[in-house]
Residue, then its C-alpha position, 0 to 999 in steps of 0.5 A: x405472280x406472287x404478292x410481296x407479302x407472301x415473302x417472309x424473313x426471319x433473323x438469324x445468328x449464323x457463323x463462319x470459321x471465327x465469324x459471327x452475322x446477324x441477319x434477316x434471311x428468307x424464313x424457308x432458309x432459317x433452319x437451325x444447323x442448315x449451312x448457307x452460302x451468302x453473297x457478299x461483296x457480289x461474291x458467294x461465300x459458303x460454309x455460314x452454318x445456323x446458330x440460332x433463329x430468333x422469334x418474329x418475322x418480318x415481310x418483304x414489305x418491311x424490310x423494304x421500309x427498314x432499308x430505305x429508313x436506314x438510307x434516309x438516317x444515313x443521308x442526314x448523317x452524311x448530310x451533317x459531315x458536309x456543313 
């Protein structure tokens, strides 16, 4: 079995006909020019080509924490509409 860690992420700039996303997507798929279906409301949708890949990566271990601290600043938002 391979260790979370081993899964690294990089960010990249892809586009779309008129389109622009900023993602974090597994590094082996983060290849300038490299055209990627991406899922999207539990629907693949293809023709997201590379732009860029910028500097850094992260672990799945990271990304983990980033998405559950989203989830937590979320939280204390929707906390605050309630009062």
């Amino acid at each position: 079995m391979s260790n979370r860690k081993e899964y690294e992420f990089k960010q990249v700039k892809m586009r779309r006909e008129n389109s622009i996303d900023i993602s974090w997507i597994p590094a082996k798929f983060a290849k300038v020019g490299r055209n990627l279906s991406l899922l999207t409301n539990e629907e693949w949708v293809d023709g997201w080509k590379v732009e860029e890949v910028y500097e850094g990566t992260r672990t799945l271990d990271e990304m983990d924490a980033q998405r559950d601290a989203q989830k937590r600043w979320l939280s204390v938002l929707d906390h605050g509409k309630r009062e």
